[in-house]
C-alpha positions as CSV (number, residue, x, y, z in Angstrom):
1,X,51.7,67.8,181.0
2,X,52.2,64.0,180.7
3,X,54.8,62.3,179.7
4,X,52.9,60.8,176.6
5,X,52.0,64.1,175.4
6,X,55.7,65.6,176.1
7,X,57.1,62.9,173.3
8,X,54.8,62.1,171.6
9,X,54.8,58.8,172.3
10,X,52.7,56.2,173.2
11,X,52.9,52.9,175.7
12,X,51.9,50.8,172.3
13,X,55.5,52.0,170.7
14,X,57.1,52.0,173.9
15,X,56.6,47.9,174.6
16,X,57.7,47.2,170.7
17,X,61.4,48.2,171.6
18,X,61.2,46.1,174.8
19,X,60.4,43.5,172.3
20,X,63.1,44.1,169.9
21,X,66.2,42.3,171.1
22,X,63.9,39.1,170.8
23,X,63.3,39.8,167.3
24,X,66.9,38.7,166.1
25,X,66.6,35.7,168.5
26,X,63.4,34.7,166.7
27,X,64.6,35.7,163.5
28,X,67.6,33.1,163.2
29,X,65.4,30.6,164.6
30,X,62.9,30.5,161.7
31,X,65.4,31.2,159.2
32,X,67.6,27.6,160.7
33,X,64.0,25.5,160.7
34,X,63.9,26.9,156.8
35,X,67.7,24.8,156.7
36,X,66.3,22.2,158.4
37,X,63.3,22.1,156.7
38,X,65.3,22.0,152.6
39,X,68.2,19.4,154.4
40,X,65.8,16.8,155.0
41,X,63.7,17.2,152.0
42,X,66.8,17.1,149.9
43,X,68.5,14.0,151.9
44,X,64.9,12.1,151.9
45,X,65.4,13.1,147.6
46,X,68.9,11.8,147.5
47,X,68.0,8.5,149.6
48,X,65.0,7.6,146.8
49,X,67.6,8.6,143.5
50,X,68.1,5.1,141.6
51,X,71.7,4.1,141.2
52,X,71.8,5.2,137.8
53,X,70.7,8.4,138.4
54,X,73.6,8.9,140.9
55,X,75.9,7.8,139.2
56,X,74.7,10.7,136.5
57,X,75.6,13.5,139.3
58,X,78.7,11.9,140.5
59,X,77.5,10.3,143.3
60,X,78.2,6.5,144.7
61,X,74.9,5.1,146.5
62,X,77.5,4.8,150.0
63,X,77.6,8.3,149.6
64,X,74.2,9.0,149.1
65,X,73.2,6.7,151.9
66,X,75.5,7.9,154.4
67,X,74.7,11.8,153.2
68,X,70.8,10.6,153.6
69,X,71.6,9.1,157.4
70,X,72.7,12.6,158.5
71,X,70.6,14.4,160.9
72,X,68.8,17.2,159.6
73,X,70.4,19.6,161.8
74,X,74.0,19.1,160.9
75,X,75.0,20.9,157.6
């Protein structure tokens, strides 16, 4: 009897968990393009907010340019 039949399992499910340490990897990596992705929206947002409307949430325009000038991937 072959092996397949012994388990009952086929080479389909057996190359999944080959794959599954890579899921994890992959995983984090689109979930940090998702941070990326809402930083530099939200900086490009802050950059175009009129200096009255920082002043509204607290904000000086230094800080909202310097905040703006940050690179995406830095949190």
């Amino acid at each position: 009897m072959s092996r397949m039949m012994q388990t009952g399992s086929s080479p389909v499910l057996g190359a999944n968990r080959q794959h599954q340490p890579v899921l994890p990897v992959l995983r984090r990596i689109v979930v940090a393009m998702g941070y990326w992705t809402l930083r530099r929206r939200t900086r490009t947002q802050l950059n175009r907010l009129s200096p009255y409307m920082l002043e509204d949430i607290g904000i000086t325009p230094a800080q909202a340019r310097k905040e703006a000038e940050r690179p995406f991937w830095k949190g």
